[in-house]
C-alpha positions as CSV (number, residue, x, y, z in Angstrom):
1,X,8.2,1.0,-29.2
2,X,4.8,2.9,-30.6
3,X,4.5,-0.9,-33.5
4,X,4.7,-2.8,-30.2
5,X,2.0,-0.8,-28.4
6,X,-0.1,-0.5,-31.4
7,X,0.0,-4.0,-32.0
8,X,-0.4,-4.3,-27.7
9,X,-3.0,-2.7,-27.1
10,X,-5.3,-1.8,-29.8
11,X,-7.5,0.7,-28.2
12,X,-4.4,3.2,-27.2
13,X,-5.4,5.4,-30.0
14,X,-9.1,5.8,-29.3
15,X,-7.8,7.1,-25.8
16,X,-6.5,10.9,-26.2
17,X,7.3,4.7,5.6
18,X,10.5,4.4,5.1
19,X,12.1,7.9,4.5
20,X,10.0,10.0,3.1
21,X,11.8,13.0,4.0
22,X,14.8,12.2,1.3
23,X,12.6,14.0,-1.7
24,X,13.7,17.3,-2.4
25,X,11.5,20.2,-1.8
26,X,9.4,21.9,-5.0
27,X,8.5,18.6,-6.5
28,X,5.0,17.4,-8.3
29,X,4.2,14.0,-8.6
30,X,1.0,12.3,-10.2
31,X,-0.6,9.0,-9.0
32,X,-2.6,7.5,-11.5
33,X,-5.4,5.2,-10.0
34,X,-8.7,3.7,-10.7
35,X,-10.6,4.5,-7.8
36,X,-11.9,7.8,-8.7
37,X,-15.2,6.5,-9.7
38,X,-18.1,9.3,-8.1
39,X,-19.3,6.4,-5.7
40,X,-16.4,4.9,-5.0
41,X,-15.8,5.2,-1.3
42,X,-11.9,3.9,-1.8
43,X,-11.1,7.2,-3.5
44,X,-11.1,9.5,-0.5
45,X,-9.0,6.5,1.0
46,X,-6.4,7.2,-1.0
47,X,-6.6,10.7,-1.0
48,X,-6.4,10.7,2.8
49,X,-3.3,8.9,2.7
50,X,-1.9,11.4,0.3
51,X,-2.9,14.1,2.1
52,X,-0.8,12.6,5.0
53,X,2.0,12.2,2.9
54,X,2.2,15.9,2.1
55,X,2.1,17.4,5.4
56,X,5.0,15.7,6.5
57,X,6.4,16.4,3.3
58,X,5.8,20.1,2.7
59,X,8.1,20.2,-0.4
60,X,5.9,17.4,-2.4
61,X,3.1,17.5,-3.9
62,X,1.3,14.4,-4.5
63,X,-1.8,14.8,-7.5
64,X,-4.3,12.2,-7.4
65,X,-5.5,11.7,-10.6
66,X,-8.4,9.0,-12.0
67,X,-8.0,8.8,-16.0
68,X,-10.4,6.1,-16.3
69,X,-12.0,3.4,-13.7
70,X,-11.2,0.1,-15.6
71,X,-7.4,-0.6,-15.5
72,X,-7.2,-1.1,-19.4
73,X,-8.1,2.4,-20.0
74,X,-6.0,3.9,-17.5
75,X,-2.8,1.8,-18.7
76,X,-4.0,3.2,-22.6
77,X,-3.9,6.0,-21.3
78,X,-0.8,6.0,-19.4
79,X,1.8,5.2,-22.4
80,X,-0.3,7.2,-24.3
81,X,0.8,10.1,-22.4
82,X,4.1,8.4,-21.7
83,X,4.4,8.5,-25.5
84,X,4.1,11.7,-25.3
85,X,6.2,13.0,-22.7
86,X,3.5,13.7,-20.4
87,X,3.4,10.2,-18.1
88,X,1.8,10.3,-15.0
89,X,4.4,9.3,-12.2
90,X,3.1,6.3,-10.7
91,X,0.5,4.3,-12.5
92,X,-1.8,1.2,-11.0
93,X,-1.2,-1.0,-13.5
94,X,-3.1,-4.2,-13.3
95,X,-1.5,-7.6,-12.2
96,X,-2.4,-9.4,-15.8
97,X,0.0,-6.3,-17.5
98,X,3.3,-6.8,-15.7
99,X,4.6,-8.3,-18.6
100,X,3.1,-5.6,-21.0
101,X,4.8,-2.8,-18.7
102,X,8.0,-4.2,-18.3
103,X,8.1,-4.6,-22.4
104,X,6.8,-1.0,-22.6
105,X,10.6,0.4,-21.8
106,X,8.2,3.3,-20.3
107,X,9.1,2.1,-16.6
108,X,12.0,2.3,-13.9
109,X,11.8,-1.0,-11.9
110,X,11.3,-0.3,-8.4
111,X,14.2,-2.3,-7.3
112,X,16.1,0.3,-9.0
113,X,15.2,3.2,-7.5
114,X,14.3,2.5,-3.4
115,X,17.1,3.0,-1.7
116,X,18.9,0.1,0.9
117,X,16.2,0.7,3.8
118,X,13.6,0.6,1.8
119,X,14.6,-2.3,-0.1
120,X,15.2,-4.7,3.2
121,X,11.4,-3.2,4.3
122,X,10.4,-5.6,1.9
123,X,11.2,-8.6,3.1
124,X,7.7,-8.1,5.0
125,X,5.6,-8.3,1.9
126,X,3.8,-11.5,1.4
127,X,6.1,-13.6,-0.9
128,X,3.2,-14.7,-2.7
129,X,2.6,-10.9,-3.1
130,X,6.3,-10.3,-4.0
131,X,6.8,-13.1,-6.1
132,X,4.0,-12.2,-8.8
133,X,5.3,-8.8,-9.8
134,X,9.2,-10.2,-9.6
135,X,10.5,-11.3,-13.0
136,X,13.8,-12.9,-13.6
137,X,14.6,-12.2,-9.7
138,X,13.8,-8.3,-10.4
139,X,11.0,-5.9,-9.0
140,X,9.3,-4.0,-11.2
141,X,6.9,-2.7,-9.5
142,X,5.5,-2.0,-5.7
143,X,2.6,-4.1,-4.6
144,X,-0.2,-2.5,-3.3
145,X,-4.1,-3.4,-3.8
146,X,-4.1,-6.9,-3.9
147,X,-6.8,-9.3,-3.5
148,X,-8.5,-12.6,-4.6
149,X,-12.0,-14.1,-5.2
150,X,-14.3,-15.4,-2.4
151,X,-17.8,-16.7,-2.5
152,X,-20.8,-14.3,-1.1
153,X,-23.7,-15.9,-0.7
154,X,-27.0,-15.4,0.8
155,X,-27.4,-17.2,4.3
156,X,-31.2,-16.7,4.3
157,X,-31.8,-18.7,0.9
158,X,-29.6,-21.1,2.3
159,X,-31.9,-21.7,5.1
160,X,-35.1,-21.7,3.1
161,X,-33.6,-24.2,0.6
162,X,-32.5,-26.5,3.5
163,X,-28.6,-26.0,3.2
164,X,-26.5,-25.5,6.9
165,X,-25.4,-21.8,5.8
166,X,-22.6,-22.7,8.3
167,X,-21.5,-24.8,6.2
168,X,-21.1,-23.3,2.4
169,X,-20.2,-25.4,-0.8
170,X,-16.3,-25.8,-1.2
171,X,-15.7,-27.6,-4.0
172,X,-17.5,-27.6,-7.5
173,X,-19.3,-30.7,-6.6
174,X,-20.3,-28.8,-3.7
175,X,-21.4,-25.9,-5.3
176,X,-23.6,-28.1,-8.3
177,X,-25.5,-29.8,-5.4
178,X,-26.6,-27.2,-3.6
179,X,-27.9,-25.2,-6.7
180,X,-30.2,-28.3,-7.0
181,X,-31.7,-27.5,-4.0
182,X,-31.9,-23.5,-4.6
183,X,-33.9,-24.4,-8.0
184,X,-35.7,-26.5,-6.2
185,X,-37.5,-23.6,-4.4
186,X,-36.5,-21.4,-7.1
187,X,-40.6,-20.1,-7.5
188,X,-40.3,-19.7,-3.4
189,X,-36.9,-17.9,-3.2
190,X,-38.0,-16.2,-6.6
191,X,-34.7,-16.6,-7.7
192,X,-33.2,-16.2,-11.7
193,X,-30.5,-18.3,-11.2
194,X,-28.4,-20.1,-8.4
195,X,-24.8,-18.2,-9.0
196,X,-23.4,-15.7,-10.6
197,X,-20.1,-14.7,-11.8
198,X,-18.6,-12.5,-14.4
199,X,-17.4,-14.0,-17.4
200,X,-13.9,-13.2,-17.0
201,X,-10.0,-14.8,-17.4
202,X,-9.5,-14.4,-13.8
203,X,-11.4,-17.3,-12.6
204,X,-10.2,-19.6,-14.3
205,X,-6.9,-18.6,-14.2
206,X,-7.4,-19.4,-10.0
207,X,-9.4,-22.7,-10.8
208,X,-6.0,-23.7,-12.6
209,X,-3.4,-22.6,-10.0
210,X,-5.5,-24.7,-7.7
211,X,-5.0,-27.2,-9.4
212,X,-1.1,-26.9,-9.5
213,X,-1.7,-26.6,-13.1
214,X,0.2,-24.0,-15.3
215,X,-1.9,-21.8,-17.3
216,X,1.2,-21.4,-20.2
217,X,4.2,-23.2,-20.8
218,X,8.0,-22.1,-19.7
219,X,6.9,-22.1,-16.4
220,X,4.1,-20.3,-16.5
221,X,6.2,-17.3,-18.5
222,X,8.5,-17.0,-15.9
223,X,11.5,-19.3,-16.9
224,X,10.9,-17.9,-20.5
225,X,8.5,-15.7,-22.7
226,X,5.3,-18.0,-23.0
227,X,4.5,-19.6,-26.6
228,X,1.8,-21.9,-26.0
229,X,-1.3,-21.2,-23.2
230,X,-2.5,-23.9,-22.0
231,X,-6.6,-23.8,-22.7
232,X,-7.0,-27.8,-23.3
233,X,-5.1,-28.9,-20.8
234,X,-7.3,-31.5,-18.8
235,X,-7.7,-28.9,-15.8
236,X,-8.9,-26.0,-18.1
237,X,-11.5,-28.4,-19.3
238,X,-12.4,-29.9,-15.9
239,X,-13.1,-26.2,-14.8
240,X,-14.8,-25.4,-18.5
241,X,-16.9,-28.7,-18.2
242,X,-18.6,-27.7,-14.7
243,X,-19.5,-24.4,-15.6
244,X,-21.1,-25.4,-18.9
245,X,-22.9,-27.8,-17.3
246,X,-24.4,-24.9,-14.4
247,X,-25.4,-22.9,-17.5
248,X,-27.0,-25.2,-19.3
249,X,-28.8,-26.1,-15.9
250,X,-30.0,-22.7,-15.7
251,X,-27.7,-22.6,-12.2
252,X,-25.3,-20.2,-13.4
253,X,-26.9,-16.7,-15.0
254,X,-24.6,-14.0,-16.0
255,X,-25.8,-10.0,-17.0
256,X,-25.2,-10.5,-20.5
257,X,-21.5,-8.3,-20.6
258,X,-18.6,-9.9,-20.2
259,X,-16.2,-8.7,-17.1
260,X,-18.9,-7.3,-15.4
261,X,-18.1,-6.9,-11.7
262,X,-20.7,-4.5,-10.8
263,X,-23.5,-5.9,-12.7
264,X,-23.0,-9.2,-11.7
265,X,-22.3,-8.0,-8.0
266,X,-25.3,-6.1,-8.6
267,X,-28.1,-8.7,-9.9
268,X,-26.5,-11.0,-6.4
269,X,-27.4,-8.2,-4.3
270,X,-31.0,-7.7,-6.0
271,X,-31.5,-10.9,-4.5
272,X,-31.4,-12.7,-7.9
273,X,-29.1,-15.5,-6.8
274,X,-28.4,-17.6,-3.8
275,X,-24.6,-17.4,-4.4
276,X,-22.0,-15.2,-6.3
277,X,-18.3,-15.2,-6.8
278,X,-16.3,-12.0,-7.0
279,X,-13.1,-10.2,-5.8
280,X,-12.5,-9.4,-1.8
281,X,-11.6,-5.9,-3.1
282,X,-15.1,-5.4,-3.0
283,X,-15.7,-6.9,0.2
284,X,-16.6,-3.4,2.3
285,X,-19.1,-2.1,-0.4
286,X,-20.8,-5.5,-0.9
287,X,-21.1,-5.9,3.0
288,X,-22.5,-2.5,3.1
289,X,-25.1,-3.2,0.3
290,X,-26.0,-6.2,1.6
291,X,-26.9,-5.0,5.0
292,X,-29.1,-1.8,3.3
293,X,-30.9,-4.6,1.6
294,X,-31.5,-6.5,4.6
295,X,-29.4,-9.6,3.6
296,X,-27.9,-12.2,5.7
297,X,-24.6,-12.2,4.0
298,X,-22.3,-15.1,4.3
299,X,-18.7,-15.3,2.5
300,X,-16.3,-18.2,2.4
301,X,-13.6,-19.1,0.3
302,X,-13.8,-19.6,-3.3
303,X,-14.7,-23.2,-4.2
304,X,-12.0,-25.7,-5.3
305,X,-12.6,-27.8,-8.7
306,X,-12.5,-30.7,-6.2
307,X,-11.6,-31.8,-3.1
308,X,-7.8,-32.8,-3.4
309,X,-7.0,-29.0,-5.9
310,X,-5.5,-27.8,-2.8
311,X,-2.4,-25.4,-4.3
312,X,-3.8,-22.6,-3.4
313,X,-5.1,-19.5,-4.9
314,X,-3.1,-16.4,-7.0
315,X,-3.3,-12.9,-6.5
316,X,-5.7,-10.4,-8.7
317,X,-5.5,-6.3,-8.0
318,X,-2.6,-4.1,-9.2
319,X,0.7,-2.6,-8.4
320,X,2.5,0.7,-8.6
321,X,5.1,1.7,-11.5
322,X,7.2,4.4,-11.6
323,X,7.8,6.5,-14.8
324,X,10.7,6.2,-16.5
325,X,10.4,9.7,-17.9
326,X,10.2,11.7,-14.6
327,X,13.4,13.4,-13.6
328,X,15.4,11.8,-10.9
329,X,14.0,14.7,-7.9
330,X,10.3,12.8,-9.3
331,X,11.7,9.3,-9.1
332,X,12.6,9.8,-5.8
333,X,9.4,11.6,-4.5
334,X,7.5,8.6,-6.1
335,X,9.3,6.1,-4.0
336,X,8.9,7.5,-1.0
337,X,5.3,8.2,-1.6
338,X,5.1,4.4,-2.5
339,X,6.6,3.5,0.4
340,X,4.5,5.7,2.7
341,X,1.6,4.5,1.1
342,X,2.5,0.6,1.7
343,X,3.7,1.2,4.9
344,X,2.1,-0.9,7.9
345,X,-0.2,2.0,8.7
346,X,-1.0,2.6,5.6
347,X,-1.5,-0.8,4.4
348,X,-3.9,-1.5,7.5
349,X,-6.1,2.0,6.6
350,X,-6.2,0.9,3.2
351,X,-7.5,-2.7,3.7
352,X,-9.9,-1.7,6.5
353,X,-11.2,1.0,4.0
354,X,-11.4,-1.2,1.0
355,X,-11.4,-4.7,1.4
356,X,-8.0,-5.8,-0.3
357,X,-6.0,-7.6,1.7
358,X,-2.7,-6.6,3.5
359,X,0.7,-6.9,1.5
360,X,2.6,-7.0,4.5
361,X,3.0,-9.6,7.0
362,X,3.7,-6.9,10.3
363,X,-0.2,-5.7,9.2
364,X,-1.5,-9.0,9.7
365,X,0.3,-9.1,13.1
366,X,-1.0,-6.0,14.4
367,X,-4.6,-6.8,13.3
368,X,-4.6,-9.9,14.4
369,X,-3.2,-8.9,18.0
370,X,-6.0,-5.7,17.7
371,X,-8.5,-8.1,17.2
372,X,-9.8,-6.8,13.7
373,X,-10.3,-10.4,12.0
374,X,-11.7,-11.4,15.1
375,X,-14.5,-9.0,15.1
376,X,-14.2,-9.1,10.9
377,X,-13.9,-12.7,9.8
378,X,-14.8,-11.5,6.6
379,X,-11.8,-10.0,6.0
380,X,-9.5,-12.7,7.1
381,X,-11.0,-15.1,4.2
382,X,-8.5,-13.6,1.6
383,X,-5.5,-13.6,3.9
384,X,-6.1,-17.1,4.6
385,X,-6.6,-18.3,1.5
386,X,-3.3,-16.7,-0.4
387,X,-1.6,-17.8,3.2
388,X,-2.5,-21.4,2.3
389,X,-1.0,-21.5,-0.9
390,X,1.8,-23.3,-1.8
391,X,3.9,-20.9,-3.2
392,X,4.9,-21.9,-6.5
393,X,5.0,-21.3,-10.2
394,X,1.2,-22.0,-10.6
395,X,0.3,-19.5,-7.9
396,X,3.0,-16.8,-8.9
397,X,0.8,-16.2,-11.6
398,X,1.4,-16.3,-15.0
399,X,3.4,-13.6,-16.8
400,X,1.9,-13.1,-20.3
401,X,2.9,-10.3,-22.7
402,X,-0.2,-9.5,-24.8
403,X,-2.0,-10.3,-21.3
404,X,-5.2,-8.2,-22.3
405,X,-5.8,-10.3,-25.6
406,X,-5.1,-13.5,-24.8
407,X,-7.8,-12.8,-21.7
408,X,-9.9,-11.6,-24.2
409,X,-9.8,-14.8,-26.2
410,X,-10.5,-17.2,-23.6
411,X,-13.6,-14.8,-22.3
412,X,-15.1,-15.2,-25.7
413,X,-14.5,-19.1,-25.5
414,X,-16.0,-19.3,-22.7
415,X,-19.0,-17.4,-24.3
416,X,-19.0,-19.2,-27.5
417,X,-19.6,-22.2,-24.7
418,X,-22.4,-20.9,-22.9
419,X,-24.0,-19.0,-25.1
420,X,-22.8,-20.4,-28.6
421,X,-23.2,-24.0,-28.3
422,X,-20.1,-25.1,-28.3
423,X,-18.5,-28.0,-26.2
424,X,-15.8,-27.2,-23.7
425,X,-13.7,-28.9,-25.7
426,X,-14.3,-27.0,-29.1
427,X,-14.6,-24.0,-27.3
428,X,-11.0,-24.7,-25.9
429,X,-9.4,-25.5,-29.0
430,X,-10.3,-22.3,-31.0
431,X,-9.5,-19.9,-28.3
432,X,-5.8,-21.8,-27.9
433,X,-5.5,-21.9,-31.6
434,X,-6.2,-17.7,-31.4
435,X,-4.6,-17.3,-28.6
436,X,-0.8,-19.1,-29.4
437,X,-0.5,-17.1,-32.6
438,X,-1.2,-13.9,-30.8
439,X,1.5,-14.7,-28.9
440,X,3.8,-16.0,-31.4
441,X,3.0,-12.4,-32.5
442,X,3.4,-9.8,-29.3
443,X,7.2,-12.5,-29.1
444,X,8.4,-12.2,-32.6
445,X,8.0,-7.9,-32.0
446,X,9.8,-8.1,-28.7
447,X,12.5,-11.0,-29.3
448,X,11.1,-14.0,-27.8
């Protein structure tokens, strides 16, 4: 297990409602999270819900615990410990790893350890939801902050460039013209650039299920361990094609990092672009920025490569895993908690509080009837968007072992594009050349 983690994940050595009253008194759990960042106005979200938890479970005590803020880190850090004998009990492991974890042999799959109530309380999950974290017709794991990307953009540079901010760019086409007519009052609007985005996996990876296109082969992963990713497949270029040609434009400006959330959400809300992509999770803080600034804010849904990719988006965020390693008495405690914590109730607090979207389809319902998304259209942009997806293998997601690396490969093709000179084409073929022998790799240690 420690040659398949070493070869994994690289960095792990730098890193030293249902019935909640089954748990047995006298037990500790730990919930491992990333939201424990000093400004991060989720993290006393989570606490309060924990708190609740434990005052109607006197016996259990539930330890909220932040490791790192990035989700790599705190999954290093988790089989670290889990390697030696010291796992956290529930860890947020990020959607991309489901693979990774389930390999790791350092989880219990949720499936296995709710009991029969909880299991049919489950049927109210969004199966789009459900379906990513379920391999070979198995949980592993329990849902909980999920999102997807969305387009922010900045209704008052709309106006002064001539664009109906009523009526945002949808499509890649779309989104190419009206950058035109940004940097056409781009000395006016004093602008750097007309969007931003991070340089990361995820976007593409949504451009493609879009396009009912697979991002690797046996079924995207799910019919059998992936061998070949999919990187010049004519959608990949399609999506690599329009973004070279916004950065070459001087349209699309990134901060310089790679996977740079913040930044990037950071140089939009300096007022340094007219539009931005980035993850609904961030939807409350954004808005909040965005009104301190005195900015007319505007989100829609995240532009389609083209009019007819109508598929339907994936799911980005994380779920909950349970430690193998905890004693039974834990394993139990941790269910319930989980199961508390995703409850309707729950799920609502925690969406209103955050931004990601509900997981279950009885919190839609009552916000809908309450007259939230009425009063919050924002926050109904995400719902609708995963609601209008088709459901199938190219939305589920795809389920890649050495996740983090192959991510990382297609990030730095993506740079050696924009940055490097290369064609979307060249830039394609390396990172698939890299990227199938690191799988041929991660499946000859595991048995694929």
């Amino acid at each position: 297990m420690l040659k398949l983690l070493r070869f994994a994940l690289p960095a792990l050595l730098a890193l030293a409602l249902i019935s909640p009253t089954l748990a047995q008194d006298g037990v500790t759990i730990s919930f491992a999270n990333i939201f424990g960042g000093e400004d991060d106005a989720r993290g006393p979200v989570v606490q309060e819900i924990a708190d609740a938890f434990m005052a109607a479970n006197p016996g259990v005590t539930v330890e909220v615990i932040s490791p790192a803020t990035e989700y790599t880190e705190l999954f290093n850090a988790a089989l670290l410990a889990a390697e030696q004998g010291s796992a956290p009990t529930i860890v947020q492991v990020e959607e991309g790893l489901t693979q990774l974890a389930a390999d790791s042999g350092y989880f219990t799959p949720i499936g296995q350890l709710a009991s029969a109530e909880q299991i049919a309380s489950l049927n109210d999950l969004l199966p789009t939801v459900r379906a990513y974290y379920t391999i070979g017709g198995e949980l592993y794991s329990m849902p909980w902050n999920a999102s997807n990307p969305v387009l922010y953009y900045n209704r008052g540079m709309f106006e002064a460039a001539g664009l109906d901010p009523d009526a945002p760019p949808a499509t890649f086409d779309e989104v190419t013209a009206a950058c035109q007519a940004i940097l056409a009052k781009g000395a006016e609007l004093q602008v750097a650039g007309c969007i931003n985005f991070p340089v990361a996996a995820w976007f593409p990876e949504q451009w493609m299920a879009m396009q009912n296109a697979l991002l690797v082969d046996n079924d995207n992963g799910r019919s059998a361990r992936a061998t070949q990713v999919h990187f010049e497949s004519d959608a990949m270029l399609a999506i690599m094609t329009w973004w070279d040609d916004l950065a070459a434009s001087g349209a699309y400006i990134y901060s310089g990092a790679a996977n740079d959330y913040n930044g990037e959400a950071t140089v939009f809300l300096g007022q340094g672009t007219a539009m931005h992509i980035n993850t609904t999770a961030g939807l409350a803080l954004i808005q909040g920025f965005a009104a301190a600034q005195g900015i007319d804010l505007g989100v829609a849904p995240l532009p389609t490569p083209s009019a007819d990719a109508v598929n339907g988006v994936t799911i980005g965020g994380a779920s909950l895993w349970v430690s193998a390693g905890a004693t039974p008495e834990e394993q139990q405690a941790a269910v319930d908690f989980l199961f508390f914590l995703t409850s309707t109730e729950n799920d609502i607090k925690w969406h209103q509080g955050s931004g990601y979207f509900p997981i279950r389809a009885s919190s839609i319902e009552r916000l809908t009837a309450e007259g939230w998304f009425e009063a919050n259209p924002n926050f109904a942009i995400a719902i609708n968007q995963l609601q209008a997806s088709a459901g199938n293998l190219a939305n589920a997601g795809a389920v890649v072992g050495p996740a983090a690396e192959v991510r990382g490969i297609l990030v730095e093709g993506i740079l050696s594009m924009i940055d490097g000179g290369a064609s979307p084409a060249e830039a394609m073929a390396a990172a698939k050349q890299r990227a199938d022998a690191v799988l041929a790799d991660y499946n000859a240690v595991v048995g694929g």
